[in-house]
Each structure stands twice: as C-alpha cells, then as structure tokens.
N, C-alpha and C positions, 0 to 999 in steps of 0.2 A: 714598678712602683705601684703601689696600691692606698685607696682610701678609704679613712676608717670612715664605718656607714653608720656604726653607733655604738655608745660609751662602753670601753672593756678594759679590761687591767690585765695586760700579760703575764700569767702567770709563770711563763718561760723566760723573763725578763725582767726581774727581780720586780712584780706585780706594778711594773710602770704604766703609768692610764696613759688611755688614747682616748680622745674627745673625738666625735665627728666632726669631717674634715680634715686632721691629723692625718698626715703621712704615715703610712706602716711600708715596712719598718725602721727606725729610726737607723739617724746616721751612726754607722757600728756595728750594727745588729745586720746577721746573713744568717735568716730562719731556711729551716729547710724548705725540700718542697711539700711533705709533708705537711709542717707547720700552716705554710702560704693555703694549704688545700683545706685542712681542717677550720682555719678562721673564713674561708671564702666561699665557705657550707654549711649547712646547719648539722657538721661531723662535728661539733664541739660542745663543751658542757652547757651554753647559753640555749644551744638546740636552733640557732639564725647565723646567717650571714654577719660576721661582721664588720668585714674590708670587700672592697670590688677594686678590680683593675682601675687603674687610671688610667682614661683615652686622652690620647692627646688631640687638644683641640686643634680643631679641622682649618688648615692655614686659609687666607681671603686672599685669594686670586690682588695683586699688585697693579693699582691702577698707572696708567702711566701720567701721570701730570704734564700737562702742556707750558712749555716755555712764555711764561710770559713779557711780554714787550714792555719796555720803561715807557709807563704812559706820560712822564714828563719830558717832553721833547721842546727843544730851544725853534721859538718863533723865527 
C-alpha cells in the first residue's frame, strides 16, 4: 500500500485524482511494478515522487492494567 504525497491524476486510470494522503492504488486497481516505481521517483512526467510506501505504525508495547479491588466494601 502506498501514499499519495501530492496531487496527480493517473493517467493509467482513466486520469482519476489522488489528493495527498489518498491511498494508491485504489480498491481494483493492481498497477505494475513498473507503475508503483515510476510514481515512487522522479521516473515520471511530473519529474517528483508522488506516492511513498506506507509504514505501518510502530505497535505500543500493551500495558498490563492492575485488577482493581471494589472500593466499596460492606462495614
């Protein structure tokens, strides 16, 4: 999965826009690897980058929560 890093119109995809932050490529669409290299270099007519890999955010370590005790307890 990759993200668009700024505004372009596929012209391999009947000239559909991507906005930054838009997923490329849409659900349907299996660009080559070609394709994927040309837009994720400045190999294309724009002459920039216009998708980057998506990382997937880095998980946060799972704290363990402590049981806590019913603080209302009968006198």
């Amino acid at each position: 999965m990759y993200i668009t890093k700024v505004y372009f119109e596929d012209a391999q995809d009947e000239h559909r826009p991507y906005k930054p932050g838009d997923v490329y490529p849409r659900s349907g669409l299996n660009p080559s690897k070609q394709r994927i290299k040309e837009l994720s270099s400045d190999e294309n007519i724009r002459g920039i980058p216009l998708i980057a890999e998506a990382k997937e955010p880095e998980k946060e370590p799972v704290k363990k929560q402590r049981k806590r005790r019913n603080a209302d307890t009968s006198l």
